[in-house]
C-alpha atoms as one frame of an Amber mdcrd trajectory, in Angstrom:
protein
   0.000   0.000   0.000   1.231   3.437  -1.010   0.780   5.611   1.711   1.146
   8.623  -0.697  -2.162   7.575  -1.758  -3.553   5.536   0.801  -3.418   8.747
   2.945  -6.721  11.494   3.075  -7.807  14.248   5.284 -11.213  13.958   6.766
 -12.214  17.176   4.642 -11.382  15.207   1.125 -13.141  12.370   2.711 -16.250
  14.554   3.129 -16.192  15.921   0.150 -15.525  12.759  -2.035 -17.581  10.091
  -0.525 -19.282   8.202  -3.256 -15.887   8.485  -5.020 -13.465   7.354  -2.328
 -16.218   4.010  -1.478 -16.517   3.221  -4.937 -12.893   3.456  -5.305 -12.149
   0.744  -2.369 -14.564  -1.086  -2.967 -13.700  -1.644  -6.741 -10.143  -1.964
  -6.183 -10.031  -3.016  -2.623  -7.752  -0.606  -1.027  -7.776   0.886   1.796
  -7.804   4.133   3.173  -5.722   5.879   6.236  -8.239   8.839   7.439  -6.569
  12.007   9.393  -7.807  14.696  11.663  -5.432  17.486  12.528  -2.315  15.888
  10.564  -2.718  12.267  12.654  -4.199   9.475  11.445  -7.562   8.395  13.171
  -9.320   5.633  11.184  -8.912   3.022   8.557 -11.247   2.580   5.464 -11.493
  -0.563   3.705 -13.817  -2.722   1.299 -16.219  -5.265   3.255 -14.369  -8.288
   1.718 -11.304  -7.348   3.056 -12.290  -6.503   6.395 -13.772 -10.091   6.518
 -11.100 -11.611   4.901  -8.632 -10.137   7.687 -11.149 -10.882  10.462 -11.253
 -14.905   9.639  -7.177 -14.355   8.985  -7.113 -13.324  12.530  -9.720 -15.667
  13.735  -7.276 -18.859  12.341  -4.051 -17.222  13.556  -5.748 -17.337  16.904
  -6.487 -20.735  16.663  -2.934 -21.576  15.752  -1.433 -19.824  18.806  -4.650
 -21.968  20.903  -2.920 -24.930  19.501   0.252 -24.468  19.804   0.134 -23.347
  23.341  -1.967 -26.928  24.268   0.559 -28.351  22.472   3.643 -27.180  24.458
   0.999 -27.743  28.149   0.572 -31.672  26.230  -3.349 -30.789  26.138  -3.560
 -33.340  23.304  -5.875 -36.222  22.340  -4.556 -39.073  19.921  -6.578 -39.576
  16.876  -8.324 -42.654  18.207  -9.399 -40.801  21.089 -10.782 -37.938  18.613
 -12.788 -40.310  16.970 -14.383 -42.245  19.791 -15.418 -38.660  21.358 -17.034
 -38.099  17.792 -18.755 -41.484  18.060 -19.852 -41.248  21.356 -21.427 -37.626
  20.157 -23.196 -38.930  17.055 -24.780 -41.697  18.660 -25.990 -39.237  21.189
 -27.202 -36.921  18.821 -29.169 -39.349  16.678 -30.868 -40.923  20.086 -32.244
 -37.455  21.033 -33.852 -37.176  18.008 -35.734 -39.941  17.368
């Protein structure tokens, strides 16, 4: 991202609304907002915002992982399935 560009004042955001959404949304950029010289807020396409969010979301899980790992919070794979087993059967005897 080129912050030469990526970079608006509040006042051009005002005044070029429709143009600065269409704009990220068509070519999914996104947009550093300031107030008074300092940047304040971040504009950016729908897609992308999602997009980062599950990003985030799976990094988290990694890290979640990885830290049961190293505390040996682990099941085997056997163990996995049997807890899936035990589950289904469960399941399919409170609904009939």
């Amino acid at each position: 991202m080129k912050l030469s560009i990526a970079v608006k004042p509040i006042s051009y955001l005002k005044a070029h609304a429709s143009e600065l959404i269409r704009d990220i949304t068509t070519n999914r950029r996104t947009l550093v907002v300031t107030h008074n010289g300092e940047a304040k807020v971040v504009v950016q396409d729908i897609r992308s915002y999602e997009r980062m969010q599950e990003t985030l979301a799976l990094l988290k899980l990694l890290t979640m992982s990885k830290q049961n790992i190293k505390r040996g919070q682990t099941k085997t794979m056997a163990e996995v399935f049997e807890s899936l087993n035990t589950r289904i059967a469960a399941f399919k005897d409170e609904t009939v």
